[in-house]
mmCIF file of the C-alpha atoms, coordinates in Angstrom:
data_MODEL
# 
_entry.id   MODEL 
# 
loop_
_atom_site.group_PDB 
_atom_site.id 
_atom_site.type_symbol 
_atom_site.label_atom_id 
_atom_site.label_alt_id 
_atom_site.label_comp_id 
_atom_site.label_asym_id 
_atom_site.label_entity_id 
_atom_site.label_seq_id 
_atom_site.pdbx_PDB_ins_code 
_atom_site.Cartn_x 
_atom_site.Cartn_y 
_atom_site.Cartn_z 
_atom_site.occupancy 
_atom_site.B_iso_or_equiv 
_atom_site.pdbx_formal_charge 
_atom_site.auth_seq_id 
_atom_site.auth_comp_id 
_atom_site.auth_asym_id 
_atom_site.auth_atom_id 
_atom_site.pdbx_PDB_model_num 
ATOM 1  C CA . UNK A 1 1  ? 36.298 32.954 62.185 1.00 0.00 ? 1  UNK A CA 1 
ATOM 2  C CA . UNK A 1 2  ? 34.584 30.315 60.007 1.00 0.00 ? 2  UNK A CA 1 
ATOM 3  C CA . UNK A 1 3  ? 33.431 26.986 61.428 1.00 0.00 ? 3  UNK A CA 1 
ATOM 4  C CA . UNK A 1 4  ? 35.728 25.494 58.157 1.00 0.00 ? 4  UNK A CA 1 
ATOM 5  C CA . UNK A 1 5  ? 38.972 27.845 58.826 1.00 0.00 ? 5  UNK A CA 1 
ATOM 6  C CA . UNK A 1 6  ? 38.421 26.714 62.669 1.00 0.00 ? 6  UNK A CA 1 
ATOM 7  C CA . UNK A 1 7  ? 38.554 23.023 62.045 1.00 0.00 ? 7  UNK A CA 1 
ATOM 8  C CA . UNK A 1 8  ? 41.285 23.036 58.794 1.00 0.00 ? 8  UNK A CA 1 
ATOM 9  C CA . UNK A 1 9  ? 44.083 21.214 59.011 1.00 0.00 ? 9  UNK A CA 1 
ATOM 10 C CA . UNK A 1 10 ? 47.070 23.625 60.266 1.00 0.00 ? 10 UNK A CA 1 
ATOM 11 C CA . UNK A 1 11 ? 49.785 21.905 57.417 1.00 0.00 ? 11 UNK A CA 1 
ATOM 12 C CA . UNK A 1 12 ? 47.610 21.925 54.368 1.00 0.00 ? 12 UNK A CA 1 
ATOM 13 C CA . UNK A 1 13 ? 45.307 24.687 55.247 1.00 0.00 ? 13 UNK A CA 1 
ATOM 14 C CA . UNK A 1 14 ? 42.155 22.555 54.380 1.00 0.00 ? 14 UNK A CA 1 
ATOM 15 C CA . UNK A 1 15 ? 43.327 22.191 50.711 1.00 0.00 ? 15 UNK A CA 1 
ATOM 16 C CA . UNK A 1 16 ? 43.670 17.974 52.118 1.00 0.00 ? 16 UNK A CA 1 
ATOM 17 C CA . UNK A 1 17 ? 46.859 17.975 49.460 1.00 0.00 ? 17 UNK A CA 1 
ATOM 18 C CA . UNK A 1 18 ? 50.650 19.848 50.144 1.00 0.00 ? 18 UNK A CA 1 
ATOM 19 C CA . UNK A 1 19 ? 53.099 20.028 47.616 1.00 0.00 ? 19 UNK A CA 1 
ATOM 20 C CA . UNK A 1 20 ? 56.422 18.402 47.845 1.00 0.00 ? 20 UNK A CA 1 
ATOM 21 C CA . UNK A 1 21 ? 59.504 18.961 46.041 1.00 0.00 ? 21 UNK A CA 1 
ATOM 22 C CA . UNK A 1 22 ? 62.815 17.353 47.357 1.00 0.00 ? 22 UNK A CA 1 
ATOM 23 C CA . UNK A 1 23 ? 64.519 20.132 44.930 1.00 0.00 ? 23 UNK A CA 1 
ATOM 24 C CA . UNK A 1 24 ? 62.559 22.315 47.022 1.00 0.00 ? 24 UNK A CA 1 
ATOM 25 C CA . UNK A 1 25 ? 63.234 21.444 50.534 1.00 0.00 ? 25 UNK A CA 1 
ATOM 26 C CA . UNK A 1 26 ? 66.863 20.797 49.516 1.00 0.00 ? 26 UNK A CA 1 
ATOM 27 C CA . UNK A 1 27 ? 67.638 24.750 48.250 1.00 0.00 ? 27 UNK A CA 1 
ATOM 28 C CA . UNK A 1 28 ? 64.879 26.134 51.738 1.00 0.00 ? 28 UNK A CA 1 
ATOM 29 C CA . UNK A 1 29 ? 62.955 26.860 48.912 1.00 0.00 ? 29 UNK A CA 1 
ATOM 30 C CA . UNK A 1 30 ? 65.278 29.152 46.692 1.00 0.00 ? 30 UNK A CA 1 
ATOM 31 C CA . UNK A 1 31 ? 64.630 26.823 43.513 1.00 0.00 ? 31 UNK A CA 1 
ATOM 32 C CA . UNK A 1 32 ? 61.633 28.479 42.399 1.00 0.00 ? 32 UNK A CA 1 
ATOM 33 C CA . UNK A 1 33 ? 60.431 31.786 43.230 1.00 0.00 ? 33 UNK A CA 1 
ATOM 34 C CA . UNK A 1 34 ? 57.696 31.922 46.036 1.00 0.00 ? 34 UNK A CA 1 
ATOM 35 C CA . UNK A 1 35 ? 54.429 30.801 45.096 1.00 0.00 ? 35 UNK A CA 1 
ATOM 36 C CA . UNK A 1 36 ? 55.154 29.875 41.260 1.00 0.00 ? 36 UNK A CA 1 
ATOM 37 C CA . UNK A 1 37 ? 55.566 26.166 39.944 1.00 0.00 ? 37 UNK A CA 1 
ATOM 38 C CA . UNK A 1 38 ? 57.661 25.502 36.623 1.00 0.00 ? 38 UNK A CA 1 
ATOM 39 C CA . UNK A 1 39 ? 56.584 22.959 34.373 1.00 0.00 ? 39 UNK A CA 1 
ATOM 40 C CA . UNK A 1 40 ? 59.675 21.241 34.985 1.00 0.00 ? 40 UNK A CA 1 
ATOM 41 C CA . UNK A 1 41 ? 59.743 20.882 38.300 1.00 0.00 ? 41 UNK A CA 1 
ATOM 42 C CA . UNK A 1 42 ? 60.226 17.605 39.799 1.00 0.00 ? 42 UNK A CA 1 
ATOM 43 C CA . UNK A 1 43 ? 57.714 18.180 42.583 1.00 0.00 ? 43 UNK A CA 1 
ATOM 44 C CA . UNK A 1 44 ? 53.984 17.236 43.268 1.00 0.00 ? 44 UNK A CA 1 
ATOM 45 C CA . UNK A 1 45 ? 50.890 17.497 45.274 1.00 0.00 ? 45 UNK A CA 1 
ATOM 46 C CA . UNK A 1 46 ? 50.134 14.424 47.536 1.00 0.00 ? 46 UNK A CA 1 
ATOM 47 C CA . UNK A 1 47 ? 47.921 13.881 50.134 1.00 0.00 ? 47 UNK A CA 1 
ATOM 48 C CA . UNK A 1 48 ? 48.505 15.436 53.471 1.00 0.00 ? 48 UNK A CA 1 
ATOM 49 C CA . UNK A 1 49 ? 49.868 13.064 56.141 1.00 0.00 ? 49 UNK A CA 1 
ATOM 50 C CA . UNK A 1 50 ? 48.736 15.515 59.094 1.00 0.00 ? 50 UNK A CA 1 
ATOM 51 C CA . UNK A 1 51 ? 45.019 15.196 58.009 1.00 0.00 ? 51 UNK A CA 1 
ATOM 52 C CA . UNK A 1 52 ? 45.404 11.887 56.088 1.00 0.00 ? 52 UNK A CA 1 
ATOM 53 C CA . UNK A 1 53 ? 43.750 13.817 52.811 1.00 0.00 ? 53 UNK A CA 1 
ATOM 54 C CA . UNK A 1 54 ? 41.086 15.137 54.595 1.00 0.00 ? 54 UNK A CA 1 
ATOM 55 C CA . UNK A 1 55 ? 41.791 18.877 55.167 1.00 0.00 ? 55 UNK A CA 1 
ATOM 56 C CA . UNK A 1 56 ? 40.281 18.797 58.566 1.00 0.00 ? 56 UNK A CA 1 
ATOM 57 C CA . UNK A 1 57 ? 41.977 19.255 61.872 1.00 0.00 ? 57 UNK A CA 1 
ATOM 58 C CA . UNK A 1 58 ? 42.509 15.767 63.788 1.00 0.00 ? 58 UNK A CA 1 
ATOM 59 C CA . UNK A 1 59 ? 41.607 13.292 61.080 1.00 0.00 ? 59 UNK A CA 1 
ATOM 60 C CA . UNK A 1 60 ? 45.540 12.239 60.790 1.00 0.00 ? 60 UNK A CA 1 
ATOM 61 C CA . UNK A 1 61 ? 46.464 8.786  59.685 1.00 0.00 ? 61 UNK A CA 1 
ATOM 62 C CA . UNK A 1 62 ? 46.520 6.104  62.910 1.00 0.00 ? 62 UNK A CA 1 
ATOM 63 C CA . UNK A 1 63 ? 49.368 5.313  64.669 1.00 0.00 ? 63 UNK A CA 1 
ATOM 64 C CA . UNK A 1 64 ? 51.364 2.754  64.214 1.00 0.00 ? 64 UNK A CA 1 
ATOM 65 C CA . UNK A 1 65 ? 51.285 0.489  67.209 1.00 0.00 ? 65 UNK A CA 1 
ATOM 66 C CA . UNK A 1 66 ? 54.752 -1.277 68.355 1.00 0.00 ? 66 UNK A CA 1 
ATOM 67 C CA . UNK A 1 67 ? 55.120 -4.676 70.195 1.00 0.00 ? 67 UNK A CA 1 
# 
């Protein structure tokens, strides 16, 4: 295994952006076919909130700290 697959972020696979869609995740995913994007799609990529953009494992946004 690669030193970069070994330390990728698990959500966004290292790509440091996922693509959201509320369209999407409404229909599980049955509004497009898998693994095509129409140009009228409401979605788009954003940064990933796991990684915090990075694409590496463990680099996640801080917590937010409650009084």
């Amino acid at each position: 295994m690669s030193d970069f697959r070994r330390f990728a972020c698990p959500l966004c696979q290292g790509a440091g952006k996922v693509f959201v869609c509320e369209k999407w995740t409404l229909s599980n995913g049955t509004c497009c076919p898998p693994g095509t994007l129409h140009d009228n799609c409401p979605g788009q990529r954003v940064p990933c909130q796991a990684c915090n953009g990075t694409g590496l494992r463990g680099y996640g946004a801080p917590s937010v700290l409650q009084d």
